[in-house]
BAFI-3210 file (N, C-alpha, C; in Angstrom, 3 decimals, decimal comma, padded with zeros to 6 digits):
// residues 144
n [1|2|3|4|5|6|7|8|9|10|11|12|13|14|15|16|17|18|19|20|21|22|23|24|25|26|27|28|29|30|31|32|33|34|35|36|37|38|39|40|41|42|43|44|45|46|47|48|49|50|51|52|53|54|55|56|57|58|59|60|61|62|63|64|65|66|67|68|69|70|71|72|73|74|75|76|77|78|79|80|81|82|83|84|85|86|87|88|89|90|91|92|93|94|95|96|97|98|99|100|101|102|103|104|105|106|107|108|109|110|111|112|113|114|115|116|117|118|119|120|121|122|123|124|125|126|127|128|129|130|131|132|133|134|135|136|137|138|139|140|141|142|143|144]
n.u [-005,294|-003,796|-001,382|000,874|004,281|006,778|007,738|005,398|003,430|004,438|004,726|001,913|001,061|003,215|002,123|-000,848|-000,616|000,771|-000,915|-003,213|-002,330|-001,807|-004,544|-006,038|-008,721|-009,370|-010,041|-011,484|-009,312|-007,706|-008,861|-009,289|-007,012|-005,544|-007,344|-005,899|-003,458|-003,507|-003,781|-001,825|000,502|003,282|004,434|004,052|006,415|008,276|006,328|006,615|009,171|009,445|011,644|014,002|013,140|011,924|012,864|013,893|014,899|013,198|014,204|012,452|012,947|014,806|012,886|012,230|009,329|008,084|006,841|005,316|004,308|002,878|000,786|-000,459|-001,508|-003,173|-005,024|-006,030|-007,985|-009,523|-010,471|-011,594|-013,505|-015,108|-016,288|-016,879|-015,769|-013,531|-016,580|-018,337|-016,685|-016,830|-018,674|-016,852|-015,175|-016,688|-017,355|-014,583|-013,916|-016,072|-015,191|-012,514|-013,049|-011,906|-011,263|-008,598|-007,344|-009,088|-008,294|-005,681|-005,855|-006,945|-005,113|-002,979|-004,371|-004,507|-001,901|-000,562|-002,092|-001,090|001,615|001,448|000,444|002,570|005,015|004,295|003,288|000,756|-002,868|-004,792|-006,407|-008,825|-011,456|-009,555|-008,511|-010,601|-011,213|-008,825|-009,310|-011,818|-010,359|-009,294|-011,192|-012,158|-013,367|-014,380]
n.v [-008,351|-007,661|-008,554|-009,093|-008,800|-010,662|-011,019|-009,583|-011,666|-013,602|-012,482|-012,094|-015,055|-015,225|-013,405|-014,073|-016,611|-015,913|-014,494|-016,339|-017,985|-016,015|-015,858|-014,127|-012,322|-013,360|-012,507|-011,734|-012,996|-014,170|-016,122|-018,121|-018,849|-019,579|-021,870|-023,590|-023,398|-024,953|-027,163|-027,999|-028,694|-029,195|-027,164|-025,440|-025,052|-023,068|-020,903|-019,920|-018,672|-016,083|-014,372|-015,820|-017,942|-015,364|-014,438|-017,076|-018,989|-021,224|-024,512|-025,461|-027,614|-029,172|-030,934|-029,126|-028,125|-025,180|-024,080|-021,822|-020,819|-023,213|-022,649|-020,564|-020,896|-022,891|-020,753|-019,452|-021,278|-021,620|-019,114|-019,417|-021,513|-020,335|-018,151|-019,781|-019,909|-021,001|-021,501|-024,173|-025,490|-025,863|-027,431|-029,500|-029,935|-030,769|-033,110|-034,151|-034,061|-035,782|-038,453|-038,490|-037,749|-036,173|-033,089|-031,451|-033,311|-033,565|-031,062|-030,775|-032,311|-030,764|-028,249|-029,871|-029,692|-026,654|-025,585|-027,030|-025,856|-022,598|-022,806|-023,843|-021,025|-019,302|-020,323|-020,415|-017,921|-017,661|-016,828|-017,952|-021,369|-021,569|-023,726|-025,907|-026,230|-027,435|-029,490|-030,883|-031,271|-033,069|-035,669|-035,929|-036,883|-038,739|-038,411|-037,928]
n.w [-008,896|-011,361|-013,931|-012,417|-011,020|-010,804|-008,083|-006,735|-006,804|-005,778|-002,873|-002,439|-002,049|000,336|002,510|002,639|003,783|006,769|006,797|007,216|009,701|011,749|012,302|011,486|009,128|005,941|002,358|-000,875|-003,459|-001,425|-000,564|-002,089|-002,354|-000,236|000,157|-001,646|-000,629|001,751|000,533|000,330|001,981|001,483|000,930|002,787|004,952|003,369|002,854|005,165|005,172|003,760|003,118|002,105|000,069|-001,689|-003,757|-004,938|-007,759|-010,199|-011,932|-014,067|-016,561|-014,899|-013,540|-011,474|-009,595|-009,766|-006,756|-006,474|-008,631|-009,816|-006,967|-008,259|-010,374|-009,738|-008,764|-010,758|-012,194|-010,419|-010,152|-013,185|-012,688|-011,139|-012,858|-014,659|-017,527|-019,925|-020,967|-020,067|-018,889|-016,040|-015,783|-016,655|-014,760|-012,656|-013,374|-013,607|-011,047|-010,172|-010,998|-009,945|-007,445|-005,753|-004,976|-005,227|-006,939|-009,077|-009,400|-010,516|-012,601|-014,468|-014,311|-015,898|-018,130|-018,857|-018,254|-020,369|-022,365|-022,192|-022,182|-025,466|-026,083|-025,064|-026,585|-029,485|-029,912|-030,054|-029,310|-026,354|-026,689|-026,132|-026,651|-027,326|-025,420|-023,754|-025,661|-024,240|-021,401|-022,363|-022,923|-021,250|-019,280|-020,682|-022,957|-026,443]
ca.u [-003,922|-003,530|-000,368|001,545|005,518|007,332|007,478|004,433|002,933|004,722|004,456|000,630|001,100|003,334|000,884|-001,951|000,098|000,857|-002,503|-003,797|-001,505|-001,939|-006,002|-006,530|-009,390|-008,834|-011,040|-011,530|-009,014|-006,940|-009,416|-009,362|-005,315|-005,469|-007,602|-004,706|-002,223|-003,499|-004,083|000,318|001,200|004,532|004,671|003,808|007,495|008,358|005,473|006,979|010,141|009,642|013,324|014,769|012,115|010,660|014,038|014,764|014,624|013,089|014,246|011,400|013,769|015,061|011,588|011,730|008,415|007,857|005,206|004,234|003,620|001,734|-000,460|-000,955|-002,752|-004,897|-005,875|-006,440|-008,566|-010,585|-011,300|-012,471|-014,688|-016,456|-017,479|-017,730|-014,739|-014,603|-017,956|-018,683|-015,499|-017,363|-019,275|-015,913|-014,544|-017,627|-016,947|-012,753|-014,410|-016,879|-014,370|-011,348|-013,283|-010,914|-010,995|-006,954|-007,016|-009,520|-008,231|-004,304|-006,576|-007,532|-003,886|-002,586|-004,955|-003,892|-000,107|-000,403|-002,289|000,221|002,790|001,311|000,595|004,192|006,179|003,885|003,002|-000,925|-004,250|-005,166|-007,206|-010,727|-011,800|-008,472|-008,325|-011,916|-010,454|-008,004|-010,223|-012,856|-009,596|-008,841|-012,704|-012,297|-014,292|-013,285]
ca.v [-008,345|-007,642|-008,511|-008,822|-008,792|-012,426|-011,266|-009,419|-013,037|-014,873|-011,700|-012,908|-016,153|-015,099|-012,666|-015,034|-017,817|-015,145|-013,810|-017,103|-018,323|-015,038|-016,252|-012,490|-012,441|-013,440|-011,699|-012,135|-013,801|-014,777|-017,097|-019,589|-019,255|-020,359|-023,685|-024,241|-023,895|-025,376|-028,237|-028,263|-028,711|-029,083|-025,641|-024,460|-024,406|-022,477|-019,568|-019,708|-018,101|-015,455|-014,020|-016,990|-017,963|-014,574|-014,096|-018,050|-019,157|-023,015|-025,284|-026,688|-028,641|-030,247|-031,509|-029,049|-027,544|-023,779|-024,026|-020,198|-021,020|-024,364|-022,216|-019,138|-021,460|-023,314|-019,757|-019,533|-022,458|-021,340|-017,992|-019,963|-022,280|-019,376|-017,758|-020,764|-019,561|-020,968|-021,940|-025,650|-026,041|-025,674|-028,962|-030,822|-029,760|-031,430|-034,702|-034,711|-034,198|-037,179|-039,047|-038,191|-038,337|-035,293|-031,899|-031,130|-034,192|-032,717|-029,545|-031,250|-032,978|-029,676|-027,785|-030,320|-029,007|-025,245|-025,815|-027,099|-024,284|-021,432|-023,277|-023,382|-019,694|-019,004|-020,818|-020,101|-016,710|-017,457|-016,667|-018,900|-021,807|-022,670|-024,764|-027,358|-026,261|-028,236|-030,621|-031,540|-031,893|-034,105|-036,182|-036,602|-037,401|-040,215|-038,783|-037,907]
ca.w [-009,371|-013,198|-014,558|-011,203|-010,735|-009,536|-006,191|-006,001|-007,012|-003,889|-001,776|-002,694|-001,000|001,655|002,697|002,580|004,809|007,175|007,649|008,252|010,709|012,427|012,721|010,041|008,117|004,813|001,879|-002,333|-004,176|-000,509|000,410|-002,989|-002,626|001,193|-000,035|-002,415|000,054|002,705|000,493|-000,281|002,796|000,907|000,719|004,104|005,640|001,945|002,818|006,490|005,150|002,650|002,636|001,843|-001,088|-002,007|-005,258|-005,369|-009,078|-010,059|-013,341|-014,580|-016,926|-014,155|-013,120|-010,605|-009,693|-008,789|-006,203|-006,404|-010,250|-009,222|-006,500|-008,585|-011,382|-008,711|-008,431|-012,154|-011,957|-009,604|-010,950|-013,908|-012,062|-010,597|-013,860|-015,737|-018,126|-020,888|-021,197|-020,207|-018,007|-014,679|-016,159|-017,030|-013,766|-011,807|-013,925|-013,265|-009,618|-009,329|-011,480|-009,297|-006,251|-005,021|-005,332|-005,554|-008,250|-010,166|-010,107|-010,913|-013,739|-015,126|-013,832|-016,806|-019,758|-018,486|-018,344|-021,710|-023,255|-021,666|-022,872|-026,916|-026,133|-025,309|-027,781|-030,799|-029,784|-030,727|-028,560|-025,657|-027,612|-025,321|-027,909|-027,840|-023,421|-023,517|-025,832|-023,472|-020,243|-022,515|-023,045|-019,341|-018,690|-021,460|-023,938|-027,348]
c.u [-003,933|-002,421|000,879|003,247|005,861|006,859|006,175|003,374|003,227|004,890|002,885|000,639|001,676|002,412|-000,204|-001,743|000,214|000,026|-003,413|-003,366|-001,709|-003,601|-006,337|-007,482|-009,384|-009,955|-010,652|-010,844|-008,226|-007,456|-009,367|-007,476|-005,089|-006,058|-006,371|-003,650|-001,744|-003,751|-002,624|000,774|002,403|005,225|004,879|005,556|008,086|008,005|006,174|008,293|010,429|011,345|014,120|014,387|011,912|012,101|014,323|014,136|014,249|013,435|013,607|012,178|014,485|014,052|011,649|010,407|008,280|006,336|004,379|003,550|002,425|000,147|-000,918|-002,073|-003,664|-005,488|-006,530|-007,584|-010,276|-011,096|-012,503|-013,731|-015,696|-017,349|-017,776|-016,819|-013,796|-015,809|-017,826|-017,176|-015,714|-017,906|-017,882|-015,220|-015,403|-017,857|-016,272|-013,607|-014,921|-016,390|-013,068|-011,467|-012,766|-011,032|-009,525|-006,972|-007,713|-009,223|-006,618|-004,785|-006,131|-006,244|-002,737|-002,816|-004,447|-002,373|000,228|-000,626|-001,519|001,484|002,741|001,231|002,000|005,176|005,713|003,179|001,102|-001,992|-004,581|-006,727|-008,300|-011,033|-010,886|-008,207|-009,734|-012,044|-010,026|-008,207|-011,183|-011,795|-009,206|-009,941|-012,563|-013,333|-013,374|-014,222]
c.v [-008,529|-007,336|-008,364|-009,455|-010,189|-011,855|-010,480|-010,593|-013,838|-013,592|-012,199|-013,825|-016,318|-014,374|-013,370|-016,241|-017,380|-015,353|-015,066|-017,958|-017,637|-014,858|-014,656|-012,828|-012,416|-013,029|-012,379|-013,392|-014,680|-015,986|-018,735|-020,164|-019,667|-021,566|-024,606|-024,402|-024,512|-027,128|-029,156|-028,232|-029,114|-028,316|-024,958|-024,421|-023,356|-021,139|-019,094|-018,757|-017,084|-014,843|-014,632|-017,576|-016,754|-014,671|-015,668|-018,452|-020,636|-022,920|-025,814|-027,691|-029,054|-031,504|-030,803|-027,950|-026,167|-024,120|-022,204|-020,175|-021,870|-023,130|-020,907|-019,830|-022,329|-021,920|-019,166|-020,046|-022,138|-020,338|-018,571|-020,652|-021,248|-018,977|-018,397|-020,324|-020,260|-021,696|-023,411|-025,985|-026,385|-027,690|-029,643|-031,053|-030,928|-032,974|-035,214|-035,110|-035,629|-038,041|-039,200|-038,496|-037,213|-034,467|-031,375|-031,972|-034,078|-031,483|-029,556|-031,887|-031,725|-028,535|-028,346|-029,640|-027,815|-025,044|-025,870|-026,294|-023,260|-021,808|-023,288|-021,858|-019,151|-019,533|-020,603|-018,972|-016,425|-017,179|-018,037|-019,519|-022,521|-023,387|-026,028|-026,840|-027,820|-029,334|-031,915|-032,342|-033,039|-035,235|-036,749|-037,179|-039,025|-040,450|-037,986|-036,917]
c.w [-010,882|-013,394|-013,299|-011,279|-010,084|-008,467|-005,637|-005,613|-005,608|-003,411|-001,599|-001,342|000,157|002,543|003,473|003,493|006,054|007,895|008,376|009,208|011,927|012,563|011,874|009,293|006,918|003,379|000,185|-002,720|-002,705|-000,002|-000,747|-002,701|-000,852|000,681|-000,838|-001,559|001,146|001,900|-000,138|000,765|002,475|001,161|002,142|004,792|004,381|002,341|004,331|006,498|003,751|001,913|002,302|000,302|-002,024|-004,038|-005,674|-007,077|-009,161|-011,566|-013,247|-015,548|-016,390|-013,385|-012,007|-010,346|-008,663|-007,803|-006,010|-007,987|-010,079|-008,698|-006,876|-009,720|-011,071|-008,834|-009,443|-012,232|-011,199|-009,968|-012,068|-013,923|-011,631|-011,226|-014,827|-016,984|-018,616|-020,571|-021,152|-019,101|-016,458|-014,873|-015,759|-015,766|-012,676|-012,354|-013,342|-011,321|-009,424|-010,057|-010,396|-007,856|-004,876|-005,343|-005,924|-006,925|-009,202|-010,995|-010,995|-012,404|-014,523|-015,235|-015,840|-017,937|-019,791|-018,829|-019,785|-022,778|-022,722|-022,301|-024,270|-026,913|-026,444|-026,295|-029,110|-030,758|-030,511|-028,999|-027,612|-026,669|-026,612|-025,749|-027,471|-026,327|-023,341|-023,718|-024,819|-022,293|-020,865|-022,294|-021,820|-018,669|-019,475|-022,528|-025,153|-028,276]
res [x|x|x|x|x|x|x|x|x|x|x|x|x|x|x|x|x|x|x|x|x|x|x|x|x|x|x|x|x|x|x|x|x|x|x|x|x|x|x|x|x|x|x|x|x|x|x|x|x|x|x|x|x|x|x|x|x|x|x|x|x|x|x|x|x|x|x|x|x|x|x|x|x|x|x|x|x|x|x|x|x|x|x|x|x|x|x|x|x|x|x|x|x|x|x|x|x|x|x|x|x|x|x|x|x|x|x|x|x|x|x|x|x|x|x|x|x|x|x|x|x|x|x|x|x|x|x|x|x|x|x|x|x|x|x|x|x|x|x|x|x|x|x|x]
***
């Protein structure tokens, strides 16, 4: 999926909720975005009703949280972890981990540094900064 439409994004995850409900073999990217969403059981009555969900809009300045945003950048996350992207993050990840103790809370660790860089991207219209992402995770490890 390069550059995918809102709802092709939560068609994504309905999809993926679906299929494994319906015991379907689940393949590439479906299988990191099933660990994410099986690990929101928040979510699961949400994916249970796409027509209801698939157009609804969230305020994040209300504190409220999109969970197709949430489990599309676990899926971020995980891409990254795979190829080690940027460089040394796989490390910091396997820190937040035996620091955290948790997988989800490592990866909510790391979810933080992400959020934050997308967000300088967008408002100051500059280049995702790896450098001050890496930063951010040493910062959550407790180093400086």
């Amino acid at each position: 999926m390069f550059n995918p439409s809102r709802d092709q994004v939560r068609q994504f995850f309905f999809d993926v909720w679906a299929k494994y409900r319906a015991g379907q073999p689940l393949t590439g990217a479906e299988l990191p975005a099933l660990d994410a969403v099986l690990a929101h059981p928040e979510y699961h009555d949400l994916l249970d009703q796409p027509d209801r969900y698939i157009e609804r809009d969230y305020q994040p300045e209300s504190g409220e949280t999109n969970p197709f945003l949430h489990l599309s950048i676990h899926l971020a996350i995980s891409e990254q972890l795979s190829v080690d992207q940027p460089p040394g993050i796989r490390d910091r990840y396997q820190r937040l981990l035996k620091q955290h103790g948790d997988a989800m809370e490592a990866q909510h660790a790391v979810m933080d540094c992400l959020a934050e860089m997308i967000w300088q991207v967008q408002r100051y219209q500059t280049a995702f900064d790896s450098a001050a992402y890496l930063r951010c995770l040493d910062l959550k490890l407790g180093e400086t």
